[in-house]
N, C-alpha and C positions, 0 to 999 in steps of 0.2 A: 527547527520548528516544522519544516518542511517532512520531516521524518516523521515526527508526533502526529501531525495531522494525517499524515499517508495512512499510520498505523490504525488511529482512531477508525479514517474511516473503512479499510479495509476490513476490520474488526468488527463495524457496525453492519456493512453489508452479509458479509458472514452470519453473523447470527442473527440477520434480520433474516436469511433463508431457511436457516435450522427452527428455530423459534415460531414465528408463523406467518403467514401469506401473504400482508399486509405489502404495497407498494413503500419502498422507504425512495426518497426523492434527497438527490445531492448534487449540490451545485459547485462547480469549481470556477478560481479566479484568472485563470491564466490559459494559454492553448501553449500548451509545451509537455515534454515527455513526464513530468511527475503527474501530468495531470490524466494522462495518458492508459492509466492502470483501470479509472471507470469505460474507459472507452473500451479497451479489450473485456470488461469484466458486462458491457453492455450487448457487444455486437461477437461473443463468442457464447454466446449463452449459459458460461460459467462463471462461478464464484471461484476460480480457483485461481481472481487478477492478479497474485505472485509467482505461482507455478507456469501459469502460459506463457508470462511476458519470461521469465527465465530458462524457458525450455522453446519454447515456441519462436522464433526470432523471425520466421517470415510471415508468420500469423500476426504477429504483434505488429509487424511495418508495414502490413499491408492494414491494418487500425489504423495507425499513423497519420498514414497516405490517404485515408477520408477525409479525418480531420486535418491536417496539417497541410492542407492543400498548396502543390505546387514545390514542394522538397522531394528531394529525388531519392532513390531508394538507399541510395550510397550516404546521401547525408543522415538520412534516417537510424541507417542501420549502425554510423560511426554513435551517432548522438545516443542510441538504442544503450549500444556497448557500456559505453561510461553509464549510464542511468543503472543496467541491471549489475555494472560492480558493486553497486551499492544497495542493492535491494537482500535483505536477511531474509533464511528461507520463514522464518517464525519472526511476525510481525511485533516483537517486543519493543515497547515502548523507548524511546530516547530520553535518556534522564537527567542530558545534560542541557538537552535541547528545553525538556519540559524545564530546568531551573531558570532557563535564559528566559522563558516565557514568566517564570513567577516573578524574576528581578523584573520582569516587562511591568509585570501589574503590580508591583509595589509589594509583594506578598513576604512577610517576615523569612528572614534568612535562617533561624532555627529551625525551621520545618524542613526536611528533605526532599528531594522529589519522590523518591521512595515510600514516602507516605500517601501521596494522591494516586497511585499505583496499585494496581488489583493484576496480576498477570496470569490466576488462578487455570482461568481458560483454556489460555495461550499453554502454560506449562502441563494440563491435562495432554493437551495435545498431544505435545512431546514426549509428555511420560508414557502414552500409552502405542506411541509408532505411527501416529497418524502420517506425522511430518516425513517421516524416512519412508512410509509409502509410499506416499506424494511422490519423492522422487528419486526414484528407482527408475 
């Protein structure tokens, strides 16, 4: 779930930059490292919340260490580690995560997750080298 939602939003932030001007406003529930990705994506002046946090590691602990006040750079930077193993460079949706969310709301088990899914974007991306730019 936790994946779906990261994706979601890092997806909407993105092309809320490309698309147009508009303030987009997001709230998160928790103060901990998944929540962690609008913070660098706030106080680094980029949208690029997957690439900093996985390239950038004293950039992103020193985000952290704003918000996370009072953890030391060492706890920071282990807690960091395990979060960016799991971070994909191309924010594609979790399908297993989205069915666990459909069994959540009752939603017929004949339908796939693979059908509430559009990753059109996401795979331009990739088709066209954005992603392998990135990070180079």
């Amino acid at each position: 779930m936790k994946t779906l939602c990261f994706s979601v939003a890092v997806l909407l932030v993105s092309v809320s930059e490309w698309v147009c001007a508009e303030t987009l406003t997001l709230a998160h529930v928790a103060v901990n490292p998944s929540q962690g990705i609008f913070w660098v994506a706030k106080d680094s002046g980029i949208l690029a919340a997957i690439h900093y946090v996985k390239t950038n590691k004293a950039g992103t602990i020193r985000i952290f260490q704003k918000y996370m006040r009072g953890l030391s750079e060492e706890n920071l930077g282990t807690w960091l580690d395990d979060f960016r193993e799991g971070l994909r460079s191309v924010p594609y949706p979790d399908e297993e995560a989205l069915r666990a969310e459909l069994d959540q709301i009752g939603a017929p088990k004949s339908q796939s997750p693979a059908a509430f899914l559009n990753t059109t974007f996401l795979d331009e991306l990739k088709k066209n080298g954005f992603v392998d730019k990135l990070y180079r």
